[in-house]
C-alpha positions in Angstrom: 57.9 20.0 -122.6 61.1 18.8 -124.7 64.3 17.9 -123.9 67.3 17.6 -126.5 69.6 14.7 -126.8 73.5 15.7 -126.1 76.7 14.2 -126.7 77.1 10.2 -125.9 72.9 10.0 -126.4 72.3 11.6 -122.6 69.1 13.5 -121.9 68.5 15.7 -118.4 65.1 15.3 -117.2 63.1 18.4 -116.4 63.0 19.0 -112.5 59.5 19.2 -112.2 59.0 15.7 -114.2 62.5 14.3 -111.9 60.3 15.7 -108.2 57.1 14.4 -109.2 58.5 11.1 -109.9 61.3 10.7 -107.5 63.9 11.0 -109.8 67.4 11.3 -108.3 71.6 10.7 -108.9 71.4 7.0 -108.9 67.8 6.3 -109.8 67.3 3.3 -112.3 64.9 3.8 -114.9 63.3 1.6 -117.0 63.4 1.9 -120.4 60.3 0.4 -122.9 59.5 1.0 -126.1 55.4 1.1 -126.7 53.7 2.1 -129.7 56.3 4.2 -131.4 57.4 5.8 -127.9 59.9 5.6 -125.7 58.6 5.5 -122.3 60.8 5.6 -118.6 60.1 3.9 -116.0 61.2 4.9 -112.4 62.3 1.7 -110.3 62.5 2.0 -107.1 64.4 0.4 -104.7 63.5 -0.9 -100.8 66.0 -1.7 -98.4 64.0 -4.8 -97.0 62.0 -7.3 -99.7 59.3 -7.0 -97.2 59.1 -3.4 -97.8 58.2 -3.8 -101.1 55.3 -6.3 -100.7 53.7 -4.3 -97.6 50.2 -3.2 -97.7 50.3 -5.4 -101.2 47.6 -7.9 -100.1 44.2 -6.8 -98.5 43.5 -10.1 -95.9 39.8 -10.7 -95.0 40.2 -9.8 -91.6 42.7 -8.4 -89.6 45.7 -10.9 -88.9 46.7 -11.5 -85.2 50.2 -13.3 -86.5 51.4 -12.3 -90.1 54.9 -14.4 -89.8 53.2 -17.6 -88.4 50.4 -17.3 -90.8 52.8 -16.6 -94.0 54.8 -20.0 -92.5 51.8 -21.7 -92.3 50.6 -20.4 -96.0 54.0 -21.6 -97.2 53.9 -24.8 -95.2 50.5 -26.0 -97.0 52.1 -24.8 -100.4 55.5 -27.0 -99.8 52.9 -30.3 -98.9 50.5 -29.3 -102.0 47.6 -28.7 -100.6 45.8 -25.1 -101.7 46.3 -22.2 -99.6 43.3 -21.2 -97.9 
């Protein structure tokens, strides 16, 4: 798979490559360089920050309260103590 360079540098992505990844009008990519390549890097966006961080962290046991015990986390954090 190949894709040639245009006028202005721009490069269309092969579908296939643009539906796997969830490529779309608007999507930000990433761009690295990495051993001699060029690599993209889909971003993706979330409406809410807490979208982004759910399902993130695996707790011990199932949490009644999730706000009051993220308050309380950041509570002991603020005072210095170690989160526990």
């Amino acid at each position: 798979m190949y894709v040639e360079v245009g006028k202005n540098g721009r490069i269309v992505l092969p579908k296939g490559l643009r539906e796997r990844y969830g490529v779309k009008e608007k999507t930000k990519l990433l761009i690295r360089e990495r051993e001699g390549e060029i690599v993209f890097i889909p971003l993706t966006r979330y409406d809410s920050p807490t979208d982004a961080l759910y399902g993130s962290v695996k707790p011990d046991k199932p949490i009644d309260s999730p706000k009051e015990t993220a308050r309380l986390h950041i509570r002991r954090r603020l005072a210095g103590e170690t989160a526990r």
